[in-house]
Every structure is written in C-alpha cells, then in structure tokens.
N, C-alpha and C positions, 0 to 999 in steps of 0.2 A: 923497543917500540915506544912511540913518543903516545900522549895522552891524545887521543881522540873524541874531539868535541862535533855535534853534532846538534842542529837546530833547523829544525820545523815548523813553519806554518801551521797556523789553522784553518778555518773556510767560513765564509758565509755562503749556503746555498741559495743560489739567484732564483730558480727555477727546476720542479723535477722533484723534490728532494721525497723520499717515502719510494719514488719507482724503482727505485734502484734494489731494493729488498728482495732475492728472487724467493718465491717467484711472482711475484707478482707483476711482476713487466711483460713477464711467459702472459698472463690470463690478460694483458689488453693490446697484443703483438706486436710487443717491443716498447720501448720508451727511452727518453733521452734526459740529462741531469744537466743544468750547465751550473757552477759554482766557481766562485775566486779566493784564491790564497789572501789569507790578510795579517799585516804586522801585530799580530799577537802568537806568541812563540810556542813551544816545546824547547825541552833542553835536553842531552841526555851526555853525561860527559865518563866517557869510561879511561882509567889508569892504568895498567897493565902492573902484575905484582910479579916477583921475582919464583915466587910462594905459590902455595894454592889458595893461598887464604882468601876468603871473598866477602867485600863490605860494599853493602846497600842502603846508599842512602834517598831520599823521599822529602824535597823540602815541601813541598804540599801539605804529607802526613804527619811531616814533623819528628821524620822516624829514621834513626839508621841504625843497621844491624851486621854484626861481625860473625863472621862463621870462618872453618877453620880449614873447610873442604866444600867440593861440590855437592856432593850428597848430604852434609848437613843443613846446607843453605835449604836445600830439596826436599827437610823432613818437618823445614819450620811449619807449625800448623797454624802462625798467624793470618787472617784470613788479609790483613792488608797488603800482605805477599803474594797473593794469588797471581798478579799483573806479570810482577821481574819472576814470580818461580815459573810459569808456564813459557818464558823466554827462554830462562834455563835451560828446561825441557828440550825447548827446540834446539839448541843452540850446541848443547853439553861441550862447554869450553873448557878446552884440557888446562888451563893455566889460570892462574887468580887474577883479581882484579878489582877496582872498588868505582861502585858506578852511583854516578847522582843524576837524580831527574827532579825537571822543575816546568813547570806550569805555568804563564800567563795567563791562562782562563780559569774563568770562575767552575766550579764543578756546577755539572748540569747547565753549562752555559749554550749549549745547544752552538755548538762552534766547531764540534769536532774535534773538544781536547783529546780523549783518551786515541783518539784513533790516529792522530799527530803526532803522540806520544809512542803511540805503538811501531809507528815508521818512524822517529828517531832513533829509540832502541834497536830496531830492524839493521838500520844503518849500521850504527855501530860496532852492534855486533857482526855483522858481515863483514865487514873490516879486521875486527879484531883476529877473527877466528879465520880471515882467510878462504870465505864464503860467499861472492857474490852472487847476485841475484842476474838470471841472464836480460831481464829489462824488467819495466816497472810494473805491468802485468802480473809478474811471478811475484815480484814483493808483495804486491797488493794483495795476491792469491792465498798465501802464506797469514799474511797479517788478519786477513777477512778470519780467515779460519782459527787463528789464534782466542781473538778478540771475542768472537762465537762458542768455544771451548770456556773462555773466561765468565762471559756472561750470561749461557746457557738460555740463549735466546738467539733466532734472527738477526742477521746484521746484514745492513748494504755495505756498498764498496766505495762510494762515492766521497767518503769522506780524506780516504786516504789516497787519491791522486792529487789533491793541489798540496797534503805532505810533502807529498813525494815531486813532486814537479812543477810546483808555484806558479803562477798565472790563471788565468782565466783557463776552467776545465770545461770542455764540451764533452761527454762524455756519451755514445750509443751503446743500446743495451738489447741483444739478439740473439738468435740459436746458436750464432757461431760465437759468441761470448762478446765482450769491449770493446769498446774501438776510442781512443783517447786522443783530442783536440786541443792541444796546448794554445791559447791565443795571447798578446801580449798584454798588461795593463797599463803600459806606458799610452800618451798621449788619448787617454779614455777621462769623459769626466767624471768617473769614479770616484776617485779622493774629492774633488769637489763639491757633490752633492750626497755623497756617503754616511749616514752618521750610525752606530752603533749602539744601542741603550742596552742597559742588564735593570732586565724589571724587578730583583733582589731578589726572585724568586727562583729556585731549581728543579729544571724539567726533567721528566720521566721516560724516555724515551723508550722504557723498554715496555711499558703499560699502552702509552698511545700507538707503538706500530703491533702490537701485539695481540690488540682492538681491531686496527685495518686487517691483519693477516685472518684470522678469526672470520670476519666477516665477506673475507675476497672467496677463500678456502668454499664455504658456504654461499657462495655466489648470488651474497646481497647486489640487488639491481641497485639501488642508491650507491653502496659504496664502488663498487666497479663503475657506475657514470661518473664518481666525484675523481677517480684513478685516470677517466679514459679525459676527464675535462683536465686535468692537470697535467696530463701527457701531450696536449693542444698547443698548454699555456708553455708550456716545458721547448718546445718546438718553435713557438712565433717569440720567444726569448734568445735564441740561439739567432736564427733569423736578425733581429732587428741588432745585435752585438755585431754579426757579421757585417752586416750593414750601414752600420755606424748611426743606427736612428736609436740614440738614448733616451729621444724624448716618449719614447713609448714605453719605455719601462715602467714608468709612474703606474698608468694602465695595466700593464701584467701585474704587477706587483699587490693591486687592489682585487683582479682578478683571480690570480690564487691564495690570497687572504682567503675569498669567499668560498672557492673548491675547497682550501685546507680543512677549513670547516667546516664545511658540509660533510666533507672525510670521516671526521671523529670532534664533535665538540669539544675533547679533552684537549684536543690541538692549542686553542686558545685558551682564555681566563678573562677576570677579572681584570687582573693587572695589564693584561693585552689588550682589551678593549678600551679601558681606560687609556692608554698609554697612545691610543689610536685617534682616538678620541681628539685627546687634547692636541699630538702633533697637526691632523690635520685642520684643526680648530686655527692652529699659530702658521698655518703657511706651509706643511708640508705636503709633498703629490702623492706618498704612498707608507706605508709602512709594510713590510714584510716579515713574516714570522721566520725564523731561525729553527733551522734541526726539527725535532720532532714539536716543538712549541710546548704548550703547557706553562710556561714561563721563560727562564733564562734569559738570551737577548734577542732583540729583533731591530731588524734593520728599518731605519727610517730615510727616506728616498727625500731629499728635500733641496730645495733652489740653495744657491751660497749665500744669498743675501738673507734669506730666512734664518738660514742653519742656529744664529746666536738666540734668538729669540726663540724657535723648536726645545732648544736644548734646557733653556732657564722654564720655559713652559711644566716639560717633562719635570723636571727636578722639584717645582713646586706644588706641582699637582700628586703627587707621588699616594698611595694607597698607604693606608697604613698599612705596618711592619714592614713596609717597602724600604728594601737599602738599594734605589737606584743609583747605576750609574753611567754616563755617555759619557761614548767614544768618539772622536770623531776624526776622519780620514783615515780607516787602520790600513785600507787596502794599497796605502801609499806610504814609504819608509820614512815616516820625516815623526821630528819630534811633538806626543799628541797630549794634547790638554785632560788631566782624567779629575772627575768631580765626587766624590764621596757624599752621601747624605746621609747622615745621622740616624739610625733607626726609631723610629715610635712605637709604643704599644698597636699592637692588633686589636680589631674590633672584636667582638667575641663571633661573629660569622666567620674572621678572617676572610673576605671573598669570598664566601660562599658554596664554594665548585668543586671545593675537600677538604672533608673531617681528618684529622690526624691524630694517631694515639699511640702514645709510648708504653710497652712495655718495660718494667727492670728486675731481674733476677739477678739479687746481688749477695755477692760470698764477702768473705771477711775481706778488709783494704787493703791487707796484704797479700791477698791471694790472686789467682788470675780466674775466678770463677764467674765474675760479675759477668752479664749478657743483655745486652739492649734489643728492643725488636721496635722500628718503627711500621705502622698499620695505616693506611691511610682507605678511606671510603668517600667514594663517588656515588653522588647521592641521586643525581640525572639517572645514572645508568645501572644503579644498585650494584658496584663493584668494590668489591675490599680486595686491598690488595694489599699483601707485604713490602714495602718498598726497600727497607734497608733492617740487614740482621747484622750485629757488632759480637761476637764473642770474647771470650778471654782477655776481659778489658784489666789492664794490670799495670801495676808503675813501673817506672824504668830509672834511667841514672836523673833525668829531668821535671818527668814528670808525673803526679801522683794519676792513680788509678779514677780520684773521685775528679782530677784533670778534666780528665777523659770523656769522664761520662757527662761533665756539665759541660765539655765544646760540643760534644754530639748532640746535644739539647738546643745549643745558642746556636746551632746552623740553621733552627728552622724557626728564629725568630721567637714569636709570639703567636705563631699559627700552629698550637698543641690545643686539644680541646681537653684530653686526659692526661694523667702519667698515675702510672699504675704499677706498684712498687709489691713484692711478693713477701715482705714483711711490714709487723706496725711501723710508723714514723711519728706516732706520740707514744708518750708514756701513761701509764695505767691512771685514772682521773686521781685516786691519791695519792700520785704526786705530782701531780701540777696545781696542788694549792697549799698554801700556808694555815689554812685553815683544817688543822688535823683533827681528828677522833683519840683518844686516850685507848681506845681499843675499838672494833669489829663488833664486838656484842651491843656497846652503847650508842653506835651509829645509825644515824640517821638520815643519812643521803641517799638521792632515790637506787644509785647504781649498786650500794651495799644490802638496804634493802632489798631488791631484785635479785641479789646472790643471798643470801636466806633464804627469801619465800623458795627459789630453785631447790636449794640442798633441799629445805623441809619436803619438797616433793619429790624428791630422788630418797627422801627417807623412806617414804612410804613404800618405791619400791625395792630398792636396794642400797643399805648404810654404805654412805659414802667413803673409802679408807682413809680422806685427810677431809679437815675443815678447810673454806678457800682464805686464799692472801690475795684481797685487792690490791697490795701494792706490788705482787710480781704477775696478776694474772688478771683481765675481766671479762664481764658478761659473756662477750662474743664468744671466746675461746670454750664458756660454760652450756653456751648455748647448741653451738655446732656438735659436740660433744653427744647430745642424746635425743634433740629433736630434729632432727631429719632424718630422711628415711634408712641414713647408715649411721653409726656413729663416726663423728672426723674427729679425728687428734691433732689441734691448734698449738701447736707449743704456748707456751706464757710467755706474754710478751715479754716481760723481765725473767724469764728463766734464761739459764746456763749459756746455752745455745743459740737464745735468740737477740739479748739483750745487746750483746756487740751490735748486732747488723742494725736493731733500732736506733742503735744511736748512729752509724752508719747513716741509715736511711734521714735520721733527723739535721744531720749535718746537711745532705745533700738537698734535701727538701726546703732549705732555708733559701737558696738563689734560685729558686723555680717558680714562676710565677703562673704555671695553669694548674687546676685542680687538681688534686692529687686525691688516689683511692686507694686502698689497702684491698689484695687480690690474696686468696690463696689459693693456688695453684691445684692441689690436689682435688677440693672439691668443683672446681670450673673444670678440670678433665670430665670429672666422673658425672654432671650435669651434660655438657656437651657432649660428650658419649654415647651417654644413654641415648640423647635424643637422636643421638646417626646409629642406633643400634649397634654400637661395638659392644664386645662380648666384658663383660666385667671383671673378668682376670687381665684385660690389660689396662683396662683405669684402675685399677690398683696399683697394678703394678708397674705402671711406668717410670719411676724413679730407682728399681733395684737395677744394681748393678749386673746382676745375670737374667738376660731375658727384656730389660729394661727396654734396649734400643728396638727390639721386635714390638712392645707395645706400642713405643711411640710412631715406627712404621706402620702399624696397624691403623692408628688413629688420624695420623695425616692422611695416611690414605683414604679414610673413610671423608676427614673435611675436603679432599682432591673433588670426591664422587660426587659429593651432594653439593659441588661447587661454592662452596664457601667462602672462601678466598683464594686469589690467585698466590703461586707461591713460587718463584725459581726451583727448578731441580737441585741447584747446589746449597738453595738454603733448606729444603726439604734433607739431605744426606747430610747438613749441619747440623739440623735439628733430629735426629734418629740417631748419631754419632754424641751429643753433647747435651745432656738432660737441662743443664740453667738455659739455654739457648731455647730449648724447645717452651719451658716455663715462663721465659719473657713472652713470646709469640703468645701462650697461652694470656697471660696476663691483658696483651695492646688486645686481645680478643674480647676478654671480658672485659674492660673498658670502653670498645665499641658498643656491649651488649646495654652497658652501662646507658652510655649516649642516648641508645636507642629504647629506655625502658624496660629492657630486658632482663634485670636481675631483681631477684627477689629483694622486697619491701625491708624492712624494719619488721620486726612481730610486733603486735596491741601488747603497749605495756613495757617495752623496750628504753629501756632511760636513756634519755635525748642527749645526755651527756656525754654516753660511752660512743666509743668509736664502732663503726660496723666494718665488715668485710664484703665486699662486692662478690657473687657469684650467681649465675644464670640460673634462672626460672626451670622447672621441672618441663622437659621437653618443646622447648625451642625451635619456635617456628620462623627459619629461614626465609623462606619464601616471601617473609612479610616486610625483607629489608631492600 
C-alpha cells in the first residue's frame, strides 16, 4: 500500500456558531450554522510498515514516538497522546504504520483546528484499515464522539463538515438529526473582502460554551433570548448567501457580535474589542468573532479597497503582549501575505478580563516528574478555572525537560500574574553575600539573629537536638516547624534532597519574567482543607503512596462541591492518579490565593531579607472571590 496523504480544511463560522452544541438547538426548536472551509490546512500523512511497529509523529508538539506494537503505543501515559491514542482505540489497526500530523492553525485559533484534524486522521485511517464511512454524517458521528471522549466536555458538530466537504456549509439542526448544504465558494466576493486576523491570543472554548450550557440547562431567560436571537441571525445569513445579497452580511456580522456577547461576555476581550475598534475606525463593515471567541482569530468583513490599510491599522494598534497576525483571502486558494509582529511586554492588567497563574511541581531534570498546572480567574464572573495541566514533563533525544517547561511559559506571552514553584529558587541569605560571618555565634544579621532568639525559645521548651546552619536552612523552614497550629517539616533548602531542585528552580527562574512565589504544597492542602472540612487523615496524607490517590480524590472532590474551580474530569483522574500533578494544581491555587490576599502575612519580626512561603489564611472564605 502506497503512503496516504490526507488534507483538511478548516472553517470560519459565518453564522450559528454555539447552536450546534446539543442540546441546545433542542431548548430553542431547532437552529441552523452556516460556515466556509478556508485555505488554512490539517495534514495527516500515514505510511504503511511492513512490521507492527508504530511511529507518531506531531510537528505541532514537536514530538515523535516509536513503539514496537499496538498495545505499547496504547499504554503510553503521555498525556500529549491522548489525540492519536483514542484514534487507535477506534481504529485497532492490525498492521504498523508511522503517521505525521501537522497544523496550519494557531492553537486555540478558534478555526476549528483540532476538529480538522480529527477528520484528516478519520480519513486516513479509513483507508488504511479498509473502513469506510457510509457518508459524511457517520464520519462526522464518530469524530463528534471521539473528540468529546478526548476533551471530556460538550462538543458541536459543526466544525467538522467543511473538514470533510469544503465549501460553504449550510448546516439544519432537528429531531430528525443534520441535514447538510454544500454551496460553492467560487464566483462569491468572499476572498475579496475576507480578511483573517489572530489577536495573539488563545481561546478557551471549552470555559465559554460550558458557561452557555450551564446557564441554557437552568433556563436563563437572557441566555436562551441571546440563543434564540442568534438562531435569527443564523437564518437571514443563509438567506442572503442563497440569494447572493453579500451586502448584508457587514450587518449580520455586527449583529451577532452583539448576540455573541450578550451570550457570555467571555466570548469577547480586550484584544476583540480593540481589534473592532480600530478595523472599523480604517474603513471596515464588520468584524466577526471566530469559534468560541475569547481571543484567537476573527474575521474582519472589509471593502477591497480598504483591506491594505484595515490590515497596517490592526498590526499597529496591537495590545500589548499581542503577537497579531492577518490573513487575508484564506477562503480562496491562492498565494496569501502573512505579517508577524514582534511581541512586547504585557501591561501588568494584561487586559484585564483574566488573571493567570502557573503552577510547578518539579522533580529532578532528569526525571519525568516535573508537572505544570495552568489556573486562570475571571474576575467579571468570579470563575477559576484549570485551563491546561502538563505532566511528566521530561527530556528526550532533542529536547531538555527545562525545554519544555519554559515553551509552555512562552505560550502565554507575558500575561502570567504568578508562577509558583513547590521548591526555594534562592539560596539560604548566607550565600548570596560576600560579606561572611567567621561563625553563627559572632553574627549579626537580622536573619541569624532571628534563628537564636527562635532556638532560645524552643530551649525553654524543649532542647533542640542540633544547633541550625544558616547556610543550608532558614527562618521559614524554622518557622513553619512549630508555630502553627501543626508542626510542617520544610526540608532545608540546601539540604540533600532539596538543594538539586533549588538549583533546578533557579536555572528556570532566570528567563521568566512574572513574579515568582515559593509554595509548599503540603501546608496549602491542609489550610484549604480544613477550610472545605475534609477530614485530616487525608491532608496528611495525600502524598503516600498507599492510600495517597483516595485522599487526593477526597479533596477534589470536596474543591468540585463548594465550587471552587472548574476542573475537566480527565485532569481530575490525572490529578488523583499522579501526586506532582495534583501539587502543581495546588500550587497555581495558592497563587491565585496569593493574588487575591489571601495567604497569611509575614509574622511581626520576620527578617525582610529572608524569603517567605505562600500558604492560605486559616479558613478561607470562598465566597468572597
């Protein structure tokens, strides 16, 4: 069998786009999508092996992986496999194979990558394996459901028929299921007045329709009218395409701007508004938000003669940490101009419209223990939500582990408010000066003092076993140790076990330019805890290996109930399965707490010098965020 290559579309949705999620088309009786395939691609190229042996590779993640069978491929527990392993699944191809996929779109470009993607692979392997699909219905059926397993959320369908069938989709949506209207894009002034922008930012799709479903479910009268006015807009766009009146799209296009956001504020942003702003300020008739919005790209509706001036508009106007970029004419095959802008630093609001906080729970460099948890809070709507969990970050033949962790940083620019790391990332204050002591007894600096006056008063109640070593241990470590309401065991930061990771942490700490906090983990369970009345055998004990993963399911469950943050079901059984996973999560949490005032002070008397550890306030009031 010869190599089978396989490429896909992606879409801008014209009109519709949210209705299609069922069920919500069910609660406004019926609704309609229309959307067009547009020249930015999917790739999925599979080779057929002679072998079982099976290689995945990933130009996107920058990752390929060799296995030797199908069931090894099957047991990898990298979480960036989730995509090709749940293919597999479907799929279980008797014979090897080595398959690459590749992307044109920006992640979270609100264009209907992954779901593009998902119908390339579809393709392919249907072919390979000698599987077709009886029409595009049944792929679509298939893929929906895939994609939903994947993402352990909600999905429409909408995205994946201009995949699968390019052109202008008109798509009905009823009790008897789909009904799909293929139109052409030839002789439309589409490409003409078409233009494309990526406002540098990436959208959440799975936060803003998850907001809508939430609130349809519960039969908000605002969001059902903003459903039932977009199912309108959705209708008199089909209409005027059939009709060949494009001059009225400008008008729709402005029209469900204002639905989309009356929908769910999160739809839009700063960078959207701005981005609105200025097009229509230089001459354009519409802009249209893309996918779920929040960022990514959006379409800007604009005369031909404008379009050059729109485009230099947009590009100099740009928000900061904005990496925009316009496209223009994708819906048309021809060769298209692409403009890169340079990134700037973020304001420290960043736009205003969400706080972001890194967690890092990091093992040694060489190991695969390190785990990131990104946290982001909507401050409109008092929402924290986990947006992205990384585990078992680890090097490979290419690239190191600490790689890794600083592209996963540089994706979201300069819009981090925290980063919040589960070890020190300085060194003890005597040694970060030239100016030494001859000994501990003849010192005079306020942090060594502070560790005397301490022991003296631990003498009084019970003689210490060792005198301390400012230079592998301080304050903090001495502190947590016997004044709060349990004693904590702090490693030293220069002791055995900790000193690698500090230096770890201080290499990483050097190309990261937002604030960084020192978290420890084990007292931020047993604060947050208490305050959700979990029982205190399992904030103890959430890091042992026997019993461990029942505490940590205990404790999420408890942040589920008093809704806390929103959390995917697959990174909840990530984090109950994988203790540094769950400890980053913890970590972006108390850095949120942080943000928000919410963790205990400095004590009176606390030397300004030494470094402190973040950990939440004695029963933490929720409610007030």
């Amino acid at each position: 069998m010869q190599k089978i290559v396989v490429k896909s579309p992606t879409r801008v949705d014209l009109a519709g786009g949210t209705l299609d999620l069922w069920p919500l088309y069910l609660f406004i009786n019926g609704a309609s999508t229309v959307n067009v395939a547009i020249d930015i691609y999917t790739v999925a190229e599979l080779t057929p092996h002679d072998d079982s042996t099976i290689v995945l590779e990933s130009a996107d993640l920058k990752l390929r992986k060799a296995y030797s069978n199908l069931q090894e491929a099957l047991a990898d527990t990298d979480p960036q496999m989730i995509l090709l392993q749940t293919q597999l699944r479907y799929w279980m191809p008797k014979q090897g194979f080595t398959l690459k996929t590749s992307s044109q779109s920006p992640v979270g470009g609100g264009l209907g990558g992954s779901s593009s993607l998902t119908i390339s692979l579809m393709k392919a392997f249907a072919q390979f394996c000698g599987k077709p699909f009886k029409d595009v219905h049944n792929m679509v059926h298939v893929a929906h459901n895939i994609e939903a397993e994947i993402l352990n959320t909600p999905t429409g369908t909408q995205d994946y028929y201009p995949a699968a069938s390019g052109g202008i989709n008109v798509l009905h949506y009823s009790y008897d299921g789909i009904e799909q209207k293929v139109l052409p894009v030839s002789h439309t002034p589409l490409a003409e007045k078409f233009m494309l922008v990526y406002t540098g930012k990436a959208h959440h799709s799975g936060l803003n329709n998850f907001e809508v479903m939430k609130d349809s479910v519960v039969k908000d009268p605002r969001t059902l009218q903003a459903l039932r006015d977009l199912k309108g807009i959705a209708i008199e766009t089909e209409h005027a395409i059939r009709a060949g009146n494009w001059k009225d799209l400008g008008g729709l296009f402005k029209r469900e701007f204002e639905a989309r956001v009356r929908l769910a504020p999160e739809f839009s942003s700063p960078e959207i508004y701005k981005l609105a702003e200025v097009s229509l300020q230089n001459g354009a008739e519409a802009v249209k938000i893309c996918g779920a919005g929040g960022g990514g790209c959006v379409l800007v509706w604009c005369p031909p003669d404008k379009r050059e001036g729109v485009a230099n508009a947009c590009q100099k106007s740009r928000l900061p940490g904005d990496g925009r970029k316009t496209r223009r004419s994708p819906v048309k095959k021809k060769t298209t101009k692409k403009t890169a802008v340079k990134k700037t630093a973020a304001s420290a609001t960043h736009a205003g419209d969400v706080h972001r906080f890194i967690g890092l729970s990091l093992g040694g460099g060489k190991t695969d223990k390190a785990c990131l948890a990104v946290l982001e809070y909507y401050p409109k709507h008092k929402k924290i939500f986990l947006s992205r969990l990384v585990e078992k970050i680890k090097s490979d033949e290419v690239h190191s582990a600490d790689f890794k962790i600083q592209e996963v940083i540089r994706q979201y620019h300069n819009e981090i408010d925290l980063i919040a790391f589960d070890v020190p990332f300085n060194l003890p204050v005597c040694l970060q000066s030239d100016d030494c002591c001859t000994s501990i007894e003849d010192c005079k600096k306020p942090h060594v003092k502070w560790m005397w006056d301490y022991t003296r008063k631990l003498h009084k109640k019970k003689k210490p076993r060792k005198l301390f070593t400012p230079y592998t241990q301080r304050c903090v470590e001495m502190y947590v140790s016997s004044e709060l309401e349990e004693p904590f065991i702090l490693q030293h930061a220069m002791g055995a076990n900790t000193a690698p990771l500090l230096a770890r942490a201080m290499y990483l700490k050097r190309s990261m330019k937002a604030k960084c906090i020192e978290v420890f983990p084990k007292l931020s369970v047993w604060r947050l805890g208490r305050s959700l009345n979990v029982m205190k055998s399992h904030l103890r004990f959430h890091k042992h290996a026997i019993g461990g993963d029942e505490s940590r399911r205990e404790i999420l469950h408890a942040l589920s109930t008093h809704n806390v943050a929103f959390v995917y079901d697959q990174d909840v059984k990530l984090m109950i399965e994988n203790n540094h996973a769950f400890e980053a999560f913890i970590c972006a949490l108390t850095a949120f707490l942080s943000f928000k005032g919410g963790t205990e002070p400095r004590p009176d008397g606390f030397p300004s010098n030494e470094d402190w550890i973040e950990f939440p306030r004695v029963n933490v009031r929720w409610e007030g965020f």
